[in-house]
MMTF fields as JSON, N, C-alpha, C and O atoms, coordinates in Angstrom:
{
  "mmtfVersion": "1.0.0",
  "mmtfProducer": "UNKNOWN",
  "numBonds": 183,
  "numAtoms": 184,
  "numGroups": 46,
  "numChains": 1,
  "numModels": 1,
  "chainsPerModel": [1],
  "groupsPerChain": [46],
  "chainIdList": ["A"],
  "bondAtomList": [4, 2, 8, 6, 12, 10, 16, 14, 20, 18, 24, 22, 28, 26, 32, 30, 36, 34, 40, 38, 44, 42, 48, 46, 52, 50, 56, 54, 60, 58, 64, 62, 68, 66, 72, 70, 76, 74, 80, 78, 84, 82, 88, 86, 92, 90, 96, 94, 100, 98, 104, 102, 108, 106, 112, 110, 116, 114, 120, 118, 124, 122, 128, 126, 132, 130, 136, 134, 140, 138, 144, 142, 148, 146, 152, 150, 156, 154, 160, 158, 164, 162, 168, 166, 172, 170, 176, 174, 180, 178],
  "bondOrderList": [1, 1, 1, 1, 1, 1, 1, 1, 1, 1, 1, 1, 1, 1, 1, 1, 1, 1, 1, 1, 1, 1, 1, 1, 1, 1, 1, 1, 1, 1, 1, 1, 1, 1, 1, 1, 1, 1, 1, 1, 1, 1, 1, 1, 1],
  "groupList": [{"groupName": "UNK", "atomNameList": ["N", "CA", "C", "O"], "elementList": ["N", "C", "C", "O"], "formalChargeList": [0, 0, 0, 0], "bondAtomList": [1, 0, 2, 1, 3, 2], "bondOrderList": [1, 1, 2], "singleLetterCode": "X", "chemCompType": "L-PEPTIDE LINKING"}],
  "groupTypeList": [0, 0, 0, 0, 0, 0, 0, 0, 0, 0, 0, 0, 0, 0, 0, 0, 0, 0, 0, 0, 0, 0, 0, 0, 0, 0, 0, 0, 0, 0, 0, 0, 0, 0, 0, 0, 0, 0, 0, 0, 0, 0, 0, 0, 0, 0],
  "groupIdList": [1, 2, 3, 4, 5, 6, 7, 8, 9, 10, 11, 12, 13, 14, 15, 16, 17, 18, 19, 20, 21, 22, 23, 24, 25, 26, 27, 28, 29, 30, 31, 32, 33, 34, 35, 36, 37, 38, 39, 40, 41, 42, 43, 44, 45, 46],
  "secStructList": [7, 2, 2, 2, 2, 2, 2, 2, 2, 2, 2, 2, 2, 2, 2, 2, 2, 6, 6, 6, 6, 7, 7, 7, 6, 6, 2, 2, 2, 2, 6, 6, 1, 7, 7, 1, 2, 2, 2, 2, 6, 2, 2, 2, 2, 7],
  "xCoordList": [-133.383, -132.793, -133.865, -133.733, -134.487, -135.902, -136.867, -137.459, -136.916, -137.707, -136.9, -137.575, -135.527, -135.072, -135.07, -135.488, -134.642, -134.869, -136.072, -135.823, -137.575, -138.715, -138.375, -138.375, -137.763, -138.174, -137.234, -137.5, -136.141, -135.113, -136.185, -136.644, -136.492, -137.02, -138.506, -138.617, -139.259, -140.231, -139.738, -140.254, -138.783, -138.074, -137.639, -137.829, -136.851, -136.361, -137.678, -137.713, -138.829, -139.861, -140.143, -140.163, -140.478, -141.14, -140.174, -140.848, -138.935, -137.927, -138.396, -138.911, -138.065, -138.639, -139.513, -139.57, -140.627, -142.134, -142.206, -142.646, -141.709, -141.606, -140.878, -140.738, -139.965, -138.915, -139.225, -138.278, -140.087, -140.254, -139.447, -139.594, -138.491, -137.426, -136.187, -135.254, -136.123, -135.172, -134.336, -134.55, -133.418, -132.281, -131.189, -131.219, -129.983, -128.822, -129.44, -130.228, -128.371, -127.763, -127.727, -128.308, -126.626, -125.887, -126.664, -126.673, -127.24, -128.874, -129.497, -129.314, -130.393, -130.837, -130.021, -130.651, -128.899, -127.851, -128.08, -128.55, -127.61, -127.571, -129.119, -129.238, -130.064, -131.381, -131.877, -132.736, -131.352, -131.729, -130.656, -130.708, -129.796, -128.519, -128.423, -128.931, -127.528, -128.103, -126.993, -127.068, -125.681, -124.296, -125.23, -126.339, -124.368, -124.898, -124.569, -125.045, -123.903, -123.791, -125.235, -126.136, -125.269, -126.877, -128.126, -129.207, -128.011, -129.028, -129.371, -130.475, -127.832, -128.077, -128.54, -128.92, -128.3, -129.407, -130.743, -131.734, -130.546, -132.429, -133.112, -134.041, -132.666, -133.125, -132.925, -133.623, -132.221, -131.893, -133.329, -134.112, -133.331, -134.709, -135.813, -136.809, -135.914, -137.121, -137.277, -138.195],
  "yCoordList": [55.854, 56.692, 57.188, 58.317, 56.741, 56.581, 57.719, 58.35, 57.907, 58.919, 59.799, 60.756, 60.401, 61.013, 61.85, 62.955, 61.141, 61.308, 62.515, 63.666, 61.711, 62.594, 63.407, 64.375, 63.695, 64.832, 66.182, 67.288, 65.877, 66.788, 67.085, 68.22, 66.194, 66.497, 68.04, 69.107, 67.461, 67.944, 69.61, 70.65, 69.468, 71.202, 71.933, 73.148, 71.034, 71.729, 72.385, 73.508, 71.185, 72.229, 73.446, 74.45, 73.216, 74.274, 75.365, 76.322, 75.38, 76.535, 77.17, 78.287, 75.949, 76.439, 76.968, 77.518, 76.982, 77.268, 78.916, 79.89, 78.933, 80.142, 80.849, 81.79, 80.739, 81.411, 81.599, 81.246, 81.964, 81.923, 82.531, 82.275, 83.457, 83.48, 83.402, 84.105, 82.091, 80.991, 81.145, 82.161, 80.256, 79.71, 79.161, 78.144, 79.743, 79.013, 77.622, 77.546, 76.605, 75.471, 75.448, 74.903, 76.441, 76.888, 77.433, 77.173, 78.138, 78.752, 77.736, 77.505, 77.12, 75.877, 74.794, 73.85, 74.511, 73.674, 74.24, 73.603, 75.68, 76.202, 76.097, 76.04, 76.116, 76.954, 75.345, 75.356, 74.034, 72.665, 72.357, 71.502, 72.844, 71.88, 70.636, 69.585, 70.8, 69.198, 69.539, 70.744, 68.957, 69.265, 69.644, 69.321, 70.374, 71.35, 70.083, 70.252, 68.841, 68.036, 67.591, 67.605, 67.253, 66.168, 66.91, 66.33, 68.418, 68.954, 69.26, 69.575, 69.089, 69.329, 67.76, 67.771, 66.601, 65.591, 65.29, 64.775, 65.678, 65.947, 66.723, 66.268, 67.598, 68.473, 68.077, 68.625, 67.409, 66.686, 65.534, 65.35, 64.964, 63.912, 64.987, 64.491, 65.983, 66.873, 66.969, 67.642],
  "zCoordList": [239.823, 238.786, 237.814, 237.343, 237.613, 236.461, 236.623, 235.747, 238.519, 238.778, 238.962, 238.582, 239.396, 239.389, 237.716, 237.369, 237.234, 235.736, 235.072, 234.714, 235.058, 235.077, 235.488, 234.727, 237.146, 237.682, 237.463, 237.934, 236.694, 236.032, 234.748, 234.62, 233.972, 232.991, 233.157, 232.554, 234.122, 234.652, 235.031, 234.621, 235.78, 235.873, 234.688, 234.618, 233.396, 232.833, 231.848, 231.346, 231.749, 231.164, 231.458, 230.746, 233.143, 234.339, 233.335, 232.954, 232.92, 233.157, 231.879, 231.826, 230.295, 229.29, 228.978, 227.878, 229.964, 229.506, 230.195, 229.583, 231.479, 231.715, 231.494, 232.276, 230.199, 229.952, 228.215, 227.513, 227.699, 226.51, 225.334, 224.138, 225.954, 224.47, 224.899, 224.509, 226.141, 225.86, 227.179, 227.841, 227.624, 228.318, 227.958, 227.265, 228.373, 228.037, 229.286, 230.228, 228.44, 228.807, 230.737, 231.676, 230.467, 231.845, 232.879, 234.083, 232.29, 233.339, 234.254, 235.449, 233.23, 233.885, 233.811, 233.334, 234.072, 234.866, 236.362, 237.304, 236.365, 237.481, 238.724, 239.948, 237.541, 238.251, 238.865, 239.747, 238.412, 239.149, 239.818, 240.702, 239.582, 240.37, 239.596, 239.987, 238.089, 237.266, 236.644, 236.407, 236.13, 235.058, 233.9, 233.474, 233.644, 232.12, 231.241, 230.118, 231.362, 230.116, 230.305, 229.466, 231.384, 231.319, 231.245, 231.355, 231.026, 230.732, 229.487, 229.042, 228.69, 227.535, 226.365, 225.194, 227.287, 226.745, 227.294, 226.776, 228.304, 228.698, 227.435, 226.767, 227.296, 226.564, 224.624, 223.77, 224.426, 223.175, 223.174, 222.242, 224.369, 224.688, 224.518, 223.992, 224.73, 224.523, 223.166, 222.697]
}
């Protein structure tokens, strides 16, 4: 689970960084295949 973890984390940067004035939630839910709830505490952890 732990590495699974990182490696959501690790994409949702990839997404932020190349996306510089921004992403919905829902976007990158979609763009990993990850529930938009748990992306939106990945991203709370960011």
């Amino acid at each position: 689970m732990k590495i699974e973890y990182h490696k959501e984390l690790e994409k949702i940067l990839e997404i932020v960084k190349k996306n510089p004035k921004g992403s919905t939630i829902k976007e990158i839910s979609e763009k990993i295949g990850v529930n938009r709830n748990a992306v939106a505490k990945y991203l709370d952890v960011l």
